[in-house]
N, C-alpha and C positions, 0 to 999 in steps of 0.2 A: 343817586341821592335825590328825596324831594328838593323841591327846589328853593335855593336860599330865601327869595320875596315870597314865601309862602305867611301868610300874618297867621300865628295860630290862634288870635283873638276872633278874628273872622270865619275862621276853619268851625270854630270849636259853636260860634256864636250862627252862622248863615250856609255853614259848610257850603264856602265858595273857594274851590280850590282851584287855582288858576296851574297849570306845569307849561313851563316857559319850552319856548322849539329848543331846546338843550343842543350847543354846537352849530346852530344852523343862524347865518346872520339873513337879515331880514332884505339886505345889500340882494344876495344871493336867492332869494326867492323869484326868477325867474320863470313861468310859465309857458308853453310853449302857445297859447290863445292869444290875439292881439284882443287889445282892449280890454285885458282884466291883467292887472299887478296885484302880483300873490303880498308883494311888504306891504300894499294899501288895503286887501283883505286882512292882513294879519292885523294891523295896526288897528283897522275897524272891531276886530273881533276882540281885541285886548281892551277895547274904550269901551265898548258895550257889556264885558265881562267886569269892568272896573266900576261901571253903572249900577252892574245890577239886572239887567235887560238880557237874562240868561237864552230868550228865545232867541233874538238878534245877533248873540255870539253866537250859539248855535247856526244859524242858517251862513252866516262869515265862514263860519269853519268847514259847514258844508262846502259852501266855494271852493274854500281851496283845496280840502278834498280831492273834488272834483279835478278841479286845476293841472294839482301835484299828488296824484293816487297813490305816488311810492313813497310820498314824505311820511313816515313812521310816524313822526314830533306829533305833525298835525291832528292825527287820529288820535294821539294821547290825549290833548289838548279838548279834541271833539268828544270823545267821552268822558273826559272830565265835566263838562258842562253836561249832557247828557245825565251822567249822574248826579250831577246837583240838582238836576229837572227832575229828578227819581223815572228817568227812564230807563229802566234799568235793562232790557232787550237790548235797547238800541247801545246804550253804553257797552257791555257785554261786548258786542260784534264789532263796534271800534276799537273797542283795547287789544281784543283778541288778535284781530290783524293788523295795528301796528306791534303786536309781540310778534308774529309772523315775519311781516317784514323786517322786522331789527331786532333780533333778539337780544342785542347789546342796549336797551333803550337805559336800562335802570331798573330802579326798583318802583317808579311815580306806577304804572301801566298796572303792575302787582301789586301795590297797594288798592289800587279803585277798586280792582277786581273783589280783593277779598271783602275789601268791605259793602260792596255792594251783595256779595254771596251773605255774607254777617246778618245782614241787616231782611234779608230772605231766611232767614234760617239756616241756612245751607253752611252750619257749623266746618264741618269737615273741609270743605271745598274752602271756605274762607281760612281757614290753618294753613292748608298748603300754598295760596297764593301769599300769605302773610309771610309765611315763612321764608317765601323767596324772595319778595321784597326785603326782609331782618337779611337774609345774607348776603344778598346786592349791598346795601346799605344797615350792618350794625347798627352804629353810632346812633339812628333814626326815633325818637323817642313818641313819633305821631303814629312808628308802627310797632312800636312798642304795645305802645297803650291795646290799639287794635285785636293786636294777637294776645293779650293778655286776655280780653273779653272773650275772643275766641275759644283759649282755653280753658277760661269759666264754664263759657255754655259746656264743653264738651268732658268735662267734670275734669281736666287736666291741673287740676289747683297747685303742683308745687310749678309747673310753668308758666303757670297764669301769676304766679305769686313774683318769680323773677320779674317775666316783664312789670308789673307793674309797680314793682322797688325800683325799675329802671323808669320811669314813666312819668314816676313823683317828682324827678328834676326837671318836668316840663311845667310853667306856671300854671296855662289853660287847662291842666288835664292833670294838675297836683289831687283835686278836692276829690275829682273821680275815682282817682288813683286810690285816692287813702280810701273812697268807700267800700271799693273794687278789693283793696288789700285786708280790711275787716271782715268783708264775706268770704274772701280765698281762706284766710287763717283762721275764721270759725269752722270752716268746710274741713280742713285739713288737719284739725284737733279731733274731727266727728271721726273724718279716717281714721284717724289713731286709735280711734277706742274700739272701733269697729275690728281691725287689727287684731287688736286686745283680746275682745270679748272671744273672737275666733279661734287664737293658738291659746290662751290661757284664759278662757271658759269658768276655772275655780280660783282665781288669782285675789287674793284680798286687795291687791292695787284695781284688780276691775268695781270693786264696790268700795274701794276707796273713795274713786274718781266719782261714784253714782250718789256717795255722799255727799260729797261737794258738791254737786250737781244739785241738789235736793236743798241743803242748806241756804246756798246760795241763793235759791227762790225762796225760802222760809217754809218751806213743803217738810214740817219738823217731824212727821210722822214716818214718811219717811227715807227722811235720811239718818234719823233714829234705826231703822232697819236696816240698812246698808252700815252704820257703824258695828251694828253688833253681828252681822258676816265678817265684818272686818276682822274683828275681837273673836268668832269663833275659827279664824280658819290664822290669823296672825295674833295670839294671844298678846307681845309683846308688842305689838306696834306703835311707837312713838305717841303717846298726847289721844289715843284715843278715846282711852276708858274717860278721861276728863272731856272730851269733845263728846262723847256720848249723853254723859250725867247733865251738860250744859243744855245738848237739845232735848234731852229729856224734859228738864223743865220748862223752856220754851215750848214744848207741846203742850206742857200741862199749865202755867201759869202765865205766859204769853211773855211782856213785857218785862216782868221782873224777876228775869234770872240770872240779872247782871252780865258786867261783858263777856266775853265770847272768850275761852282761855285762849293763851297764845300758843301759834303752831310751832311746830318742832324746827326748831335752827335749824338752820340753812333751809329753808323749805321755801319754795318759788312757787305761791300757789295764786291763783286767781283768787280764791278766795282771801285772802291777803290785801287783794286791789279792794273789793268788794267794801271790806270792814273799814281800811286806808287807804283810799282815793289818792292817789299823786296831786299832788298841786299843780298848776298848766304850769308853772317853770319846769318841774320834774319830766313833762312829757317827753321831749328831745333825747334828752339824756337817756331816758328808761329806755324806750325807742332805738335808737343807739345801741345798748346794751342786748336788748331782747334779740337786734338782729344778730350779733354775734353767738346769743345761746343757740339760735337756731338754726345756725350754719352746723354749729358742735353737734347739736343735736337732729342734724338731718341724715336721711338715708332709711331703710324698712321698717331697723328696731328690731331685734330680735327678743329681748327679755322682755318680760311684763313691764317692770321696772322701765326698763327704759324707752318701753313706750307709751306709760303713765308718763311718765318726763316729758314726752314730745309731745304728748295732747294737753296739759299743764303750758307746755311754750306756746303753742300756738295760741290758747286762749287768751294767755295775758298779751298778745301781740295784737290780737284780736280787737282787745279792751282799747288798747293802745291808739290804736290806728282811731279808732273809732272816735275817742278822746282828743284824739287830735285834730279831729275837726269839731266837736263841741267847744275846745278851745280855738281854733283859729276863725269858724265861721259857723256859729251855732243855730243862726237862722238861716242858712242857707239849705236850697233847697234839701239837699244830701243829710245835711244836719236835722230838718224836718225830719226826713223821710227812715234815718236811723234812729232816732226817738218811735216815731210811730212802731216801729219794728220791733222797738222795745215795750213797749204797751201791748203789742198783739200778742206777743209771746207769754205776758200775764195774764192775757185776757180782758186787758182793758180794754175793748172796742171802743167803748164813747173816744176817749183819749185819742186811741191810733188814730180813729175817723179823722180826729180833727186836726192831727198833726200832718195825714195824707195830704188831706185838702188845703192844708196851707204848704205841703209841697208842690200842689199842682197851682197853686196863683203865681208860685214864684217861675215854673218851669210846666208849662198846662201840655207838653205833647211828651213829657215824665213817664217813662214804659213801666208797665206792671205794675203801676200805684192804684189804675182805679181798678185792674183785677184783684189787689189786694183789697181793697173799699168792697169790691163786689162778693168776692168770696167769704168774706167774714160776712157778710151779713146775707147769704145764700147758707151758710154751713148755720144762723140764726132763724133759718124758714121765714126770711123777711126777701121775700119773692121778687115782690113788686117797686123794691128797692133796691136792689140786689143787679136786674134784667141792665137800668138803663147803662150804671157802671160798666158793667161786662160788654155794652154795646160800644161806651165811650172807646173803652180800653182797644177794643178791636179797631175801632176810627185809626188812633194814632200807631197799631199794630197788627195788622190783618193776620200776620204770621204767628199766632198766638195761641197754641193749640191748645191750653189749660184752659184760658177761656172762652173760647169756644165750646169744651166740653160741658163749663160749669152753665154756661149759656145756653145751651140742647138740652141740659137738664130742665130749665127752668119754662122750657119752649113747650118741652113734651108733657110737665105737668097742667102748663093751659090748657093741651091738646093740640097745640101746634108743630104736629108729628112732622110734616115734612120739611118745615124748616130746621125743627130739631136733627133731622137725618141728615141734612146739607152742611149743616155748623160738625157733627160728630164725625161725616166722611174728611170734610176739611182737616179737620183735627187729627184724625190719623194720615194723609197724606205726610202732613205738616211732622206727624209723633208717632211712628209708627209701632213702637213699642211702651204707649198710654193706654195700659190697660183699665182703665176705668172706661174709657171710651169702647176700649172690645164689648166690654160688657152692656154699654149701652145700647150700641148700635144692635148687639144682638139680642136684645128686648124688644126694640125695633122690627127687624125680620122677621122674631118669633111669631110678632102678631099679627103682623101681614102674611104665613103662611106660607116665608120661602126660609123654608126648614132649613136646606143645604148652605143657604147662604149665613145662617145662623148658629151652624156647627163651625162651620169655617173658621167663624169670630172667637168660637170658643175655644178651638183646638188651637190659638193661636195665642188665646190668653193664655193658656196651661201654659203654652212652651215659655211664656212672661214670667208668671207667679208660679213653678212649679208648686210650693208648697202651701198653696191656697185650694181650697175646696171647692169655690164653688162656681168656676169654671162646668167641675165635674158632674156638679150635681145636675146644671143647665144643661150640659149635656146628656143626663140619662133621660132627661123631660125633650129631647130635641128627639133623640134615638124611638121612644115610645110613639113619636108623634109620626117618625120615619119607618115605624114597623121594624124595627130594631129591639126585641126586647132582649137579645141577650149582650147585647151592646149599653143598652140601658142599663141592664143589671152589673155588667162592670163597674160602668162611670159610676152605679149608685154604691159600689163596693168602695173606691178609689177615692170618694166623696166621704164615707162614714170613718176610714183609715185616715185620713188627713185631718179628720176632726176631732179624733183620738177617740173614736168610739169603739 
């Protein structure tokens, strides 16, 4: 187990994680060197650790290291500092071999690890060490939290969704939790439909859900079109024809086409939250509620039906969570930072903008807030606004392969080609299946005249986007340039078939 004197306000706030010599009294720190006592190293390293004066403890810990080479504790102890210092090499090789020597240590050794892999990207590596840390120590909700992020990145949403229902009885890492649980359960509603769309293709519940999807923005035109799929493939369908004639006139007459009829009994729709907002006393209780439908309604889903149902639960769990930090901490940075989210998704830029950057004064080293600042206003051909964002962003995340890419874009429209090449190889190190980046780097190649290495890029986006063209086409112009013309005349074949010509 971490360890009891762990402060999670300090953890969450300066991430100084102190792990105590677990079993080992300070009595018993005997060293075989005269003139060096391992309790009065330990004791200097715990007061310099309590300081603040992370290099000091460090060089303590090195000591005793040194000292007591077989002490397991101590190395845990030394790479915990280590990775507060963000050394993350040297942390690595201390934990690694105090897991070596004591493979009983705990789960503290397997925690640092993963989250120092986390915080590298190195998604998958940080899973497996978390997870051995969750089975050393269940009950653990600091690695809860962890391996819930983990299984975000790695698009694991219904186990990133557990840990972090587990995660929210932590106070420090409540507010994350809920932000963490509104992304997991918008994510997890997208699967569903995805689902949907895949095994029941003609399903009126799939253009049910794409109405509501339409309405719900006031896009009247059309979710006007998706009700009348609805009506031509489920003639009877509950409330539609009346749900139709309503947005019908909201297309045509805007304002005045009075309320919205009501949905069909029993119906559990986000659109429902939408029109009737819960009151903040109602959140808990809904809350509550929603988690039990979602247990009911967990697992594949076999029917359309029911899994319209389960992307319907997740969304309004979605609402929920989300809600519940506009009620409990509405300026908080998270609270910011989920308004702005909701602005970009309208398209309100001015809005997001400003909602971002008042999440970055509250929290300025906030991941992916100024790529998000950067990208909306790079996807607006506002360049020169767009560079420094993307530059910030990388400061406080070097491991950041999006932007990077959005960043070599904006390098090589200068003409700053070979920094643009160093920021799009990074990026795929970092992502190796961002294919937008395939494509750029091999625009790159093409023009410097290393052909092979520009097929390469391409043959490797195809295996990415099978059903994208224009891989193919770059590669019939790669082929011609390589004296390949009947190679060319494939890809240009493969290229016209995928475009539906």
């Amino acid at each position: 187990m971490l360890p009891s004197m762990l402060n999670p306000r300090r953890h969450r706030r300066r991430c100084l994680v102190a792990v105590l010599l677990t079993g080992v009294s300070v009595w018993s720190l005997r060293g075989p060197a005269r003139g060096q006592d391992p309790g009065e190293l330990y004791a200097k390293a715990q007061a310099a650790q309590q300081a603040g004066d992370l290099r000091a403890a460090a060089v303590h810990y090195e000591q005793l290291v040194r000292l007591l080479p077989d002490l397991a504790e101590a190395r845990v102890n030394l790479g915990s500092i280590y990775y507060q210092m963000r050394e993350d090499a040297k942390a690595e090789a201390a934990l690694n071999e105090a897991i070596r020597l004591n493979p009983q240590l705990g789960a503290a050794p397997y925690f640092f690890l993963g989250v120092i892999a986390s915080r590298n990207r190195e998604h998958e590596q940080a899973s497996r060490r978390l997870e051995m840390a969750e089975k050393l120590d269940p009950s653990n909700r600091f690695v809860s939290y962890y391996l819930g992020e983990a299984y975000f990145a790695t698009r694991r949403y219904g186990a990133a969704a557990e840990r972090f229902r587990k995660a929210v009885a932590e106070q420090d890492f409540r507010l994350d939790a809920y932000y963490y649980l509104s992304k997991t359960y918008g994510a997890l509603s997208g699967q569903a439909l995805e689902r949907l769309r895949a095994a029941h293709p003609r399903s009126h519940f799939l253009e049910l859900a794409r109405g509501h999807y339409h309405e719900g923005r006031k896009n009247w035109g059309e979710a006007a079109e998706a009700y009348r799929n609805v009506l031509d493939r489920q003639p009877a369908a509950a409330g539609i024809l009346k749900r139709l004639q309503w947005v019908d006139r909201r297309a045509a007459e805007e304002g005045v086409a009075g309320a919205p009829p009501p949905l069909p009994d029993g119906e559990r729709l986000m659109l429902s939250l939408l029109y009737s907002p819960p009151s903040d006393r109602e959140i808990d209780t809904m809350l509550a509620e929603s988690g039990k439908r979602l247990l009911a309604h967990a697992g594949p889903g076999g029917s359309a039906e029911a899994l319209y149902r389960q992307a319907e639960e997740y969304q309004i769990a979605s609402y929920l969570t989300s809600r519940w930090i506009g009620r409990n901490d509405p300026d908080s940075y998270r609270g910011r930072q989920l308004r702005a989210q909701l602005h970009e998704a309208r398209g309100e830029m001015d809005y997001a903008v400003r909602e971002y950057r008042a999440a970055l004064r509250l929290k300025p080293d906030l991941q992916n807030v100024h790529f998000a600042i950067g990208s909306m206003l790079w996807s607006r051909s506002r360049l020169e606004e767009a560079r420094p964002e993307l530059e910030a962003e990388l400061r406080i995340n070097p491991s950041h392969p999006e932007a990077r890419y959005v960043l070599a874009d904006i390098l090589q429209i200068e003409g700053r080609t070979d920094e643009a090449k160093r920021h799009l190889l990074e990026a795929l190190r970092l992502a190796p299946d961002l294919f937008e980046a395939r494509l750029a780097i091999e625009r790159i190649y093409f023009a410097e005249g290393q052909f092979a290495k520009a097929l390469e890029q391409m043959r490797i986006a195809a295996s990415l986007s099978p059903a994208d063209p224009t891989p193919h086409y770059r590669m019939s112009m790669i082929h011609r340039r390589l004296g390949s013309p009947e190679e060319a005349r494939k890809e240009l074949e493969t290229f016209q078939r995928l475009q539906g010509r």
